[in-house]
C-alpha positions in Angstrom: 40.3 78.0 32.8 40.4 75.1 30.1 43.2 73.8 31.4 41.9 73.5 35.4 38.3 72.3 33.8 39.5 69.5 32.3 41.2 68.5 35.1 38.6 68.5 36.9 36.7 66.4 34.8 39.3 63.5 34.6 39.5 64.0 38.1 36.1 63.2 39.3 35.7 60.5 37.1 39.2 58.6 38.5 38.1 59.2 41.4 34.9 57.9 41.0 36.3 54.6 39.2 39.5 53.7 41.7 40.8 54.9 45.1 43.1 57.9 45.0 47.1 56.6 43.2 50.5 58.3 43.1 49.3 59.4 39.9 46.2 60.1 37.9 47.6 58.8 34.9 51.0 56.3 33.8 52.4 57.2 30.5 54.4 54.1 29.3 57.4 54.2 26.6 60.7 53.0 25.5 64.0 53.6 24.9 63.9 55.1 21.4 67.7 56.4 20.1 67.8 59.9 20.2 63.9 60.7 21.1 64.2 59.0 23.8 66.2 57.7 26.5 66.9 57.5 30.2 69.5 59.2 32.2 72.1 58.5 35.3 69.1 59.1 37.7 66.8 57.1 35.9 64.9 60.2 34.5 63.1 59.7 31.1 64.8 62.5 29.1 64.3 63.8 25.7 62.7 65.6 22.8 60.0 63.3 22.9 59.3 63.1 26.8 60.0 67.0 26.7 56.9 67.1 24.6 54.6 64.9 26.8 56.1 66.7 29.7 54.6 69.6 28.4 51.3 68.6 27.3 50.7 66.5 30.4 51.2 69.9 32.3 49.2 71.5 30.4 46.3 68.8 31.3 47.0 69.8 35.1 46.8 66.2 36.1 49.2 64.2 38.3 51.1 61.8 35.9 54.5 59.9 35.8 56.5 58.5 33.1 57.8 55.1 33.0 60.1 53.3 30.8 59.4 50.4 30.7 60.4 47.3 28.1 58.1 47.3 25.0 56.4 44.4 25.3 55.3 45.7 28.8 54.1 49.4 27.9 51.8 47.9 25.0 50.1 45.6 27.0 49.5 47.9 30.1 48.4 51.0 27.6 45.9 48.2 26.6 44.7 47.5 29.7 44.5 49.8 32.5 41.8 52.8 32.5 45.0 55.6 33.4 47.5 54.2 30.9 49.0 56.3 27.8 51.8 55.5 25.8 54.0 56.6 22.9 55.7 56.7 20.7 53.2 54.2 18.9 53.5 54.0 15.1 49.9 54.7 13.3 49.2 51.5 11.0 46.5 49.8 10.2 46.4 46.7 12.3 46.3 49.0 15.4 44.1 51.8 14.4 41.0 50.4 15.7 42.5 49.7 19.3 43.6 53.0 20.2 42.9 56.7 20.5 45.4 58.8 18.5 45.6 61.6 20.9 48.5 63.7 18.8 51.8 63.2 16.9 54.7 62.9 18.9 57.4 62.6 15.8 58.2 61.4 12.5 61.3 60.0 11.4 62.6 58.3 8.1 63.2 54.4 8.3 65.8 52.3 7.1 66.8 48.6 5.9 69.5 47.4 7.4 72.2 44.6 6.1 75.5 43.4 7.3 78.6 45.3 7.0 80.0 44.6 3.3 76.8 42.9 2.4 76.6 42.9 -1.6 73.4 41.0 -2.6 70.5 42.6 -4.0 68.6 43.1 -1.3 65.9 45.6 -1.6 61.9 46.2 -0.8 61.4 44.3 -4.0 63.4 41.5 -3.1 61.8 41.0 0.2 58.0 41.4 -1.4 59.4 38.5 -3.5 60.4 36.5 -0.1 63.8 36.2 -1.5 65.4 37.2 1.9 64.3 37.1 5.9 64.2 39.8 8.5 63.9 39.9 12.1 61.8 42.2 14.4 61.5 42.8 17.8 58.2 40.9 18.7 55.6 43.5 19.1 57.7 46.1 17.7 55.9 48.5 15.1 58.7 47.2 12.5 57.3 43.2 12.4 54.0 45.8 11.2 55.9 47.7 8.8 57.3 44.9 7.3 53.7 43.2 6.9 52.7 46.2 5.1 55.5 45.9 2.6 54.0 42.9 1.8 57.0 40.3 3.2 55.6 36.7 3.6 55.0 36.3 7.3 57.2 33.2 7.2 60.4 34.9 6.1 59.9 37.9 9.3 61.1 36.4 12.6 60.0 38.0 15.7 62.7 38.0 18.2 61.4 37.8 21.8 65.3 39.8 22.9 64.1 43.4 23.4 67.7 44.6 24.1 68.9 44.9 20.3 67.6 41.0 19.7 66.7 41.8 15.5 70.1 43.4 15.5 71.8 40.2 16.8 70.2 37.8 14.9 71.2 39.4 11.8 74.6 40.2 12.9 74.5 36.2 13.5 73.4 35.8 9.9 70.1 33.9 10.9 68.3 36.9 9.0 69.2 39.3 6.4 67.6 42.3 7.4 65.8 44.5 10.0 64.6 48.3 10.7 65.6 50.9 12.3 65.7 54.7 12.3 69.7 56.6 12.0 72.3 53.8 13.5 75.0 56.1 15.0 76.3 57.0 18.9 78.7 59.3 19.5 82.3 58.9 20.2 84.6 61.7 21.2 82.2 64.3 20.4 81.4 63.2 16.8 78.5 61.0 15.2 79.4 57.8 14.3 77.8 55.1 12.5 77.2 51.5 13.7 80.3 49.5 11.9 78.3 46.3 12.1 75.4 47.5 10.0 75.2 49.2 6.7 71.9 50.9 5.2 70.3 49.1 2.1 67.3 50.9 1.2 65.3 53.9 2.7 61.6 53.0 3.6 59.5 54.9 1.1 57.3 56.3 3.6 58.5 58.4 6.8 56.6 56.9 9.5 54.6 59.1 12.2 54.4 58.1 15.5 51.7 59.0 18.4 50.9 59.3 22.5 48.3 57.1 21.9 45.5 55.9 24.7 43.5 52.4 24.5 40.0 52.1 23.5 39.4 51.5 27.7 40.9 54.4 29.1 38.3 56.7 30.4 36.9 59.9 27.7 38.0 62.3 30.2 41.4 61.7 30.1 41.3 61.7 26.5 39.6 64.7 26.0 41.9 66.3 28.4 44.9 65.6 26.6 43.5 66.3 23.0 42.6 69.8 24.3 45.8 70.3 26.2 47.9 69.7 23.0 45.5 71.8 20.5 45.6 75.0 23.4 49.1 74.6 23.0 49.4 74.2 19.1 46.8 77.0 19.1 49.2 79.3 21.2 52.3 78.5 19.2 53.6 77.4 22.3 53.8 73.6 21.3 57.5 72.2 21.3 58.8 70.9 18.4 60.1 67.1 18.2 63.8 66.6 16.3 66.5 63.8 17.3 69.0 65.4 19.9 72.2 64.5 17.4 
């Protein structure tokens, strides 16, 4: 009954505010390693979209995933009325722009380096803007690495969504970037990136949210919030861990 009520709400008021869509709400996201990823058929698959799967069902609204570059996602979830997205890293620069609707997963954070890199490098060094880093413009880790306290002129934002921090410190044109567990599989076993080697865990594991913009209509948001707590509630709720 909570479920089919709070459909209806959202209902009525999209239908009110636009003429009847493919779907009553878009939930935008990315390719994230092993949270989330897209298969053969183009299918977003998944710990991560197993969880929205089942939340959104919950909801009993008409929705559809799409994966869709970063860049993109953010600034549709920021702009259209029937727009969700995850996974969106809580911090402080973009807690006042969105509702937090619930916690999709956390995950431990890394510095990165070159293979065989020997300086120093650690959060220290960078506070002390004695090395650069590169981020994926828009990308929660340009954020992250503000909030360490690294001078804005030693982070480059790399507009290359497809692995473009990655690149430019492969390149050597920065020392640095972030990044969750580097590894693919390769006959069956987990193997780490040979380019890359880990420097220094982040000391905070970072949280990450399907999150909804300040414009996107209260039903919706209401409808999702209760759909997730009936299902935490229940013990029902699925639990988020990387597929390897």
């Amino acid at each position: 009954m909570i479920k089919y009520y709070a459909a209806m709400v959202v209902l009525g008021v999209l239908w009110v505010a636009r003429p009847v869509m493919a779907a009553d709400v878009v939930v935008y996201t990315e390719n994230y390693g092993d949270f989330n990823s897209v298969d053969d058929s183009g299918q977003v698959v998944g710990p991560a979209a197993d969880l929205i799967r089942q939340v959104m069902g919950e909801t009993g609204l008409d929705y559809d995933i799409k994966l869709v570059p970063w860049n993109r996602a953010y600034t549709l979830a920021t702009k259209l009325d029937n727009a969700l997205i995850y996974a969106l890293l809580r911090q402080s620069e973009r807690e006042p722009n969105f509702h937090w609707l619930f916690p999709v997963f956390e995950t431990p954070l890394y510095l990165y380096g070159r293979q065989g890199e020997d300086r120093p490098i650690t959060i220290e060094a960078l506070k002390q803007g004695r090395y650069t880093a590169a981020c994926m413009l828009g990308d929660a880790s340009c954020l992250i690495l503000r909030d360490l306290g690294m001078p804005k002129d030693k982070i480059f934002e790399v507009a290359d969504s497809h692995r473009g921090e990655m690149k430019v410190v492969a390149s050597g044109r920065a020392d640095v970037f972030i990044a969750q567990e580097l590894h693919h599989l390769e006959d069956g076993k987990l193997v780490m990136d040979p380019d890359f080697m880990k420097l220094e865990q982040l000391p905070d594991t970072q949280r990450f949210y399907l999150a909804a913009g300040k414009q996107v209509q209260p039903g919706l948001v209401e409808a999702v919030r209760q759909a997730y707590e009936s299902l935490k509630t229940s013990g029902d709720l699925l639990s988020v861990h990387p597929q390897h």
